[in-house]
Legacy VTK file of the C-alpha trace (Angstrom):
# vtk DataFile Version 3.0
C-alpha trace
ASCII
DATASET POLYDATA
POINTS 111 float
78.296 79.518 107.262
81.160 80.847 105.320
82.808 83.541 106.831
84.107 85.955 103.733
87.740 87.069 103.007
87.427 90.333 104.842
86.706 88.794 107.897
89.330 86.046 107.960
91.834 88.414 106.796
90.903 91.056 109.848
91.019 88.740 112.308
94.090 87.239 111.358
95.213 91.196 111.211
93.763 91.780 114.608
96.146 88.628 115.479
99.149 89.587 114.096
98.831 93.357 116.181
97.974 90.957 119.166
94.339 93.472 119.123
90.964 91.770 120.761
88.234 93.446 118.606
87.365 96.055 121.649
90.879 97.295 121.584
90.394 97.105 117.867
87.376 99.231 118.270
88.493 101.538 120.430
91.983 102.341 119.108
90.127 103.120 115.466
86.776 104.327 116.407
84.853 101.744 114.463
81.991 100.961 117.008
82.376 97.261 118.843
78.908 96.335 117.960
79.889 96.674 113.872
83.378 95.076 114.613
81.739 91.808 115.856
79.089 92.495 112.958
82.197 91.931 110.657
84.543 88.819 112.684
81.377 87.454 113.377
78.553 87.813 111.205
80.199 88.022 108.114
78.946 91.493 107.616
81.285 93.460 105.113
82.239 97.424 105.912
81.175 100.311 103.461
83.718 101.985 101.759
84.299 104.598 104.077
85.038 102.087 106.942
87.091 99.658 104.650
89.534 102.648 103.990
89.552 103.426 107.796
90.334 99.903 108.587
92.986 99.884 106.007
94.374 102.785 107.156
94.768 101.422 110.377
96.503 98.381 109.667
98.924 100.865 106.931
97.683 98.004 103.932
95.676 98.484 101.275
92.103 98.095 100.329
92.913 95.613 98.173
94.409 93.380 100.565
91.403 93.433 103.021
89.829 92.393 100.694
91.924 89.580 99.195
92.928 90.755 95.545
96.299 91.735 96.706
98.466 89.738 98.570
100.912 91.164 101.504
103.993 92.258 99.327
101.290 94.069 96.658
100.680 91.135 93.844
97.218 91.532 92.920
95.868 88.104 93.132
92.101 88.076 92.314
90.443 84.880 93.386
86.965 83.843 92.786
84.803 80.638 93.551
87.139 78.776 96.432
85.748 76.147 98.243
85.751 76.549 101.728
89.022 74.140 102.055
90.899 76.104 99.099
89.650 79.332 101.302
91.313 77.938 104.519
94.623 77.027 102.782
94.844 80.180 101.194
94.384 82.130 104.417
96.713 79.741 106.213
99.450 80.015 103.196
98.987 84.166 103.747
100.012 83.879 107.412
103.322 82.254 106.833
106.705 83.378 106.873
108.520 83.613 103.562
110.863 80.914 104.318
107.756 78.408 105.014
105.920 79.662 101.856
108.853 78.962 99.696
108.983 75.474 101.622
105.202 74.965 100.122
105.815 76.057 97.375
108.978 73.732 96.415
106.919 70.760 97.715
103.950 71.939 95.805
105.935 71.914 92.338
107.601 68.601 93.256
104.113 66.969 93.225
103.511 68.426 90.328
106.363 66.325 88.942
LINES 1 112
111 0 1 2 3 4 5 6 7 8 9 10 11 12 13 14 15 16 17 18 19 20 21 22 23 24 25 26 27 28 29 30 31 32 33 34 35 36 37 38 39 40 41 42 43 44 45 46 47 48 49 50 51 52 53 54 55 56 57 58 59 60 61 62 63 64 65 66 67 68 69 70 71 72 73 74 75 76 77 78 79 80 81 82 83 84 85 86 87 88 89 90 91 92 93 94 95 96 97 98 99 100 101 102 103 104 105 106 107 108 109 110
């Protein structure tokens, strides 16, 4: 199964903090049980618990839930295959040397 946007991009925030999802869960006071609903289950939060995890993590809504990038470009994406999700989520977690690096090797493929 797929896992959505939301939960790549909190786990890969839940990374970056070096957070398990308990500490996660305790430090915000989202219950563990709907945590692991969303890393693991690919359940998605209601609004009032997206803005609390956003809040948290001092980012937008919009980035949690991919249609803004880390720096604030809006970047609304729809229909990726699971391999175009993957690079995408990999390509997010990079520094901005390395993504300038892909980038330049992307547009000298292009030709």
């Amino acid at each position: 199964m797929k896992k959505n946007i939301f939960s790549e991009i909190l786990i890969q925030l839940l990374q970056e903090n070096g957070l398990n999802r308990k500490q996660f869960a305790e430090r915000s006071g989202i219950p563990y049980p709907t945590v692991v609903g969303w890393t693991n289950l690919g359940r998605l939060p209601d609004f009032s618990a997206l803005c609390k995890v956003a809040d948290f993590f001092d980012c937008s809504t919009d980035y949690l839930t991919g249609r803004q990038d880390d720096v604030g470009n809006i970047t609304v994406v729809r229909n990726l295959n699971d391999d175009e999700a993957r690079l995408l989520s990999c390509y997010k977690g990079l520094t901005d040397a390395q993504k300038q690096a892909v980038q330049n090797l992307v547009n000298s493929m292009r030709g």
